[in-house]
N, C-alpha and C positions, 0 to 999 in steps of 0.2 A: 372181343366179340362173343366168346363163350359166356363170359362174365354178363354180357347183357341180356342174353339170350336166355341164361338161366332167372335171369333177374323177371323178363317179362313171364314166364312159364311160373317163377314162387310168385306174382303177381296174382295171375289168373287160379292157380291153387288154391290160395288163400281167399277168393271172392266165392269160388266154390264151398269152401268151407263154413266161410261167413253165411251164406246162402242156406246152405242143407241147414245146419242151425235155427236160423230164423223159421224154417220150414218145420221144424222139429218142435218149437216154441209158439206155432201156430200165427206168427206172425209174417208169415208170406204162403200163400197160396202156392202148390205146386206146379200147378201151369204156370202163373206169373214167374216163378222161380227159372223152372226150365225154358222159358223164353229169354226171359233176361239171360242164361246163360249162353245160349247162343248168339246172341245178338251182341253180347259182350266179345265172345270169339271174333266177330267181325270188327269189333273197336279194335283188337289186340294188332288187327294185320298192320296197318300202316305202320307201328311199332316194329313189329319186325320186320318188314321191309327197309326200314333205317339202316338195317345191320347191312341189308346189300347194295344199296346205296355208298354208305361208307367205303364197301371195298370196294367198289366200282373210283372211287375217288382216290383209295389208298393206287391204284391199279393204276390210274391217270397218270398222278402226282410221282412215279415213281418210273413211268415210262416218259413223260417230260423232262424229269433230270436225268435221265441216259441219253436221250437226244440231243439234250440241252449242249453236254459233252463233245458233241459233233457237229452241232448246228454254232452254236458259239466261242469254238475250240479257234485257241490263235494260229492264226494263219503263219506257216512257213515262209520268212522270206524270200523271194526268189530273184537272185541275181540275173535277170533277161542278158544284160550284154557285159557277164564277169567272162570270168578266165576260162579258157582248153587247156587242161596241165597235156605235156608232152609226154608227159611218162604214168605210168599205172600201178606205182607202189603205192602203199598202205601206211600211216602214221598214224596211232592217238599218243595225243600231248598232253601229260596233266591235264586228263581228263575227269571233271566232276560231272558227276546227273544221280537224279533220282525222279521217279515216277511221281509219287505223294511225298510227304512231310512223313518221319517216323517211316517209312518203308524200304523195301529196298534201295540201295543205290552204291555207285562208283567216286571216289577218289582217288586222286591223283593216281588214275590209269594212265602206263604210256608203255607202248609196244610199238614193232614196225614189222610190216612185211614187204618183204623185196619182190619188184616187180618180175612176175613168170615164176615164181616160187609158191608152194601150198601151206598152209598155216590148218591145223586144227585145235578149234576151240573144244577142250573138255572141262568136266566139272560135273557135278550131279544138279539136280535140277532148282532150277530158282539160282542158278551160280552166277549167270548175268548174259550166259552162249547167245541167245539168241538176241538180248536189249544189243551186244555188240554189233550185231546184224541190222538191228532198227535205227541205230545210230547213223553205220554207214548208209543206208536209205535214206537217211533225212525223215524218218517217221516221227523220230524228235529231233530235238537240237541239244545239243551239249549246256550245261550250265555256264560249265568254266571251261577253260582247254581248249584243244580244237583237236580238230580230225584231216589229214592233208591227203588229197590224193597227188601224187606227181608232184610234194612239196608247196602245193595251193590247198588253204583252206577251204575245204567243200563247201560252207556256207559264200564263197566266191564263185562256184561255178554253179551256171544254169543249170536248175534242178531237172528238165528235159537235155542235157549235154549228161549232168550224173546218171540219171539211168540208163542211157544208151549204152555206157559203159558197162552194165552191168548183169548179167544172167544168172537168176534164181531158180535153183531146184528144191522144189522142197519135200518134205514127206509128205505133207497133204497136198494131191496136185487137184489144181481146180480145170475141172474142162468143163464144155458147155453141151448144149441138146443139138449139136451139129457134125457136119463130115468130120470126118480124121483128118482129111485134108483142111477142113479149114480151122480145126482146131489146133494143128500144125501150125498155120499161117501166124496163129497170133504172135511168133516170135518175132515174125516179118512180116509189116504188112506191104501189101503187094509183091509178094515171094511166089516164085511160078511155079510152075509143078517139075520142075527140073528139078528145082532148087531144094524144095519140101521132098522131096524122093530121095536127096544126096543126104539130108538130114536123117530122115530115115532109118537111112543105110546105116549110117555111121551111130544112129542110137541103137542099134541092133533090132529094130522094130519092123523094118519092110518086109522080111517074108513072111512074118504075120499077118500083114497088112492083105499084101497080094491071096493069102488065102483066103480072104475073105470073099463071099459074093460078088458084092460088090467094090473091092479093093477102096482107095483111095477116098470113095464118094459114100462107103458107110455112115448112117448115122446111129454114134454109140450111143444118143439119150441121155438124157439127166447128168451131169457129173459123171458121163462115162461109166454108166453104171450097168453096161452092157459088155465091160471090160473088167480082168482081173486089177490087181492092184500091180503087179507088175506091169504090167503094160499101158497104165496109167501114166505111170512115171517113165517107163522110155519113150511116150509123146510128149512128156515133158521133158525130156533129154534131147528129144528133137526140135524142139521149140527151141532151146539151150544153141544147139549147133547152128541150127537157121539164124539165130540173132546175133551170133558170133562177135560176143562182147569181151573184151578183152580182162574183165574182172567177172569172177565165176563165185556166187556163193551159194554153199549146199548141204542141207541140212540132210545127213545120210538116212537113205530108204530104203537097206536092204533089210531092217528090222525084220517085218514082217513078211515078207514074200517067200515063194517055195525057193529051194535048189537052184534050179531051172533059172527062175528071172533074177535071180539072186546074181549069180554068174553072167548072164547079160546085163546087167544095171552094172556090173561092178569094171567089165568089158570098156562098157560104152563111158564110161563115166573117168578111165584111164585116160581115153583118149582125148575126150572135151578138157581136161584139164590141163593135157599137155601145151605149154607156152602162155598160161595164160595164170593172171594171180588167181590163186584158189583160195578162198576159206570155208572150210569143211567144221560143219556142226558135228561132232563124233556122237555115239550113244556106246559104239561098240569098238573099242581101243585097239581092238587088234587089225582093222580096217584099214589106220591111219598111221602103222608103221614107219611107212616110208616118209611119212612129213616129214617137208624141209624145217618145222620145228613145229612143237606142241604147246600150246598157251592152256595152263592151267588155271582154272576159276576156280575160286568158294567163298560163295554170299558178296560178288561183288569184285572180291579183291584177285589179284593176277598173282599165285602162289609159287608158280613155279613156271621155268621155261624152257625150252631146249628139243635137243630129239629124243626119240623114244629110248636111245639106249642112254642116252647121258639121265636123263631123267629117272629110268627103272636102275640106274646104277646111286643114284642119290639116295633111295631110298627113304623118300620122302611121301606129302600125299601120292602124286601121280602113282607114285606104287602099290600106295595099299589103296585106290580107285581100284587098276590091275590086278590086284591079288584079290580083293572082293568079288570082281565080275567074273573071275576066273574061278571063283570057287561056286558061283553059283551056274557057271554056263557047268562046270563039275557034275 
């Protein structure tokens, strides 16, 4: 677009130039000259209105195939009358995926987490943490392998029977332009306000709640943006407890937050996981000590496994992850 832009501009230069010349050599009148230059200026527009044309079309052509992506993206199968596994453990089997061709991806992944046991996924970023996460969701589907919950293949069980099972915290929590109370609700719908209050409690969130004007019937606006980030996230802790799904994954949110909600996030979030399968997205190693074991990623592949101390005693990556973060929280 520069290219052309410059190209119509040495166009019109050079007529000027031609122009004064002729003028110089007595062969064009200088009214005739400077009219004709004008008038020439109004030939040049529709020329360059082309150039915003085009990006108006590059702008089209480039928001159609991002839609395209979701409007004609293959539909998930969904098993209506598969299987209820009886149990709530975790399996990937020889598990292959990739995103694109040439990009990221997984081979012959296979882990298991035992039901009412916590698993934290670390690794630095692009390692695969959270595709493990989209996986279990059924965001994608596996290439090759499978993924079992309760030893049934999740592509067997109704995709509304899988997420019933399942309660997400994440770091970015989404809330809506409505009460606390009903932004609560969405873990449960038709949850009463008995029940949205016991949640509450248990996220560490109702005495702030109750201090409010109007308690329970506040509306925080926008994405909650009448709320700190802490207390974003323990409405979404209480959404967690009110849906009291027996598979819990969560992507930790004490990153940014002060002292204060740091220590109630970290509280309330003891407790939700207690008895229940957890897999905890780590950022900050020293959070997830107590895992019943740690699954180490990089670029895909599962490097290392185990607890925190069998692990920092191998002295492998997991370690110098730990020794890097510990030298820069240093």
């Amino acid at each position: 677009m520069s290219i052309f832009g410059f190209l119509l501009d040495i166009g019109y230069l050079v007529l000027l130039i031609a122009g004064t010349m002729f003028v110089i050599k007595g062969h064009l009148n200088i009214l005739h000259f400077i009219i004709f230059a004008v008038i020439s200026k109004e030939f040049y527009k529709p020329f360059a209105a082309m150039e915003q044309h085009y990006m108006y079309y590059v702008s089209a052509v480039d928001s159609y195939e991002r839609l395209s992506k979701i409007l004609y993206a293959e539909t998930i199968p969904d098993k209506v009358d598969g299987i209820e596994p009886a149990r709530n453990d975790i399996a990937f089997e020889n598990v292959d995926f990739s995103y694109e061709e040439d990009e990221f991806k997984m081979e012959q992944l296979s882990f298991s987490i035992d039901e009412k046991t916590m698993a934290a996924l670390v690794g630095e970023s692009g390692s695969g943490k959270t595709t493990i996460t989209n996986l279990l969701l059924r965001f994608y589907d596996v290439k090759k392998g499978k993924i079992t919950l309760g030893g049934v293949d999740i592509r067997e069980i109704p995709y509304d029977e899988l997420l019933d099972r399942i309660s997400i915290v994440m770091q970015n929590v989404q809330l809506f332009d409505n009460t606390i109370e009903e932004n609560i609700r969405v873990g449960k719908k038709g949850a009463t306000r008995e029940e949205i209050i016991e949640a509450a409690k248990k996220a560490r969130i109702h005495d702030f709640i109750m201090g409010l004007p109007n308690g329970y019937e506040t509306d925080i606006g926008e994405n909650g943006g009448l709320l700190s980030g802490g207390q974003r996230q323990r409405i979404s802790i209480a959404r967690a407890f009110l849906k009291d799904a027996p598979i819990l994954i969560l992507d930790e949110m004490t990153s940014n937050v002060d002292p204060v909600n740091e220590s109630l996030i970290q509280d309330a979030i003891t407790e939700l996981a207690k008895d229940r399968t957890a897999l905890v997205v780590a950022h900050h190693l020293k959070t997830i000590q107590n895992a019943d074991q740690i699954l180490v990623f990089q670029k895909g592949d599962l490097r290392e496994k185990g607890t925190y101390r069998e692990l920092l005693e191998k002295n492998g990556y997991y370690a110098r992850l730990w020794q890097a973060q510990y030298a820069v929280e240093m």
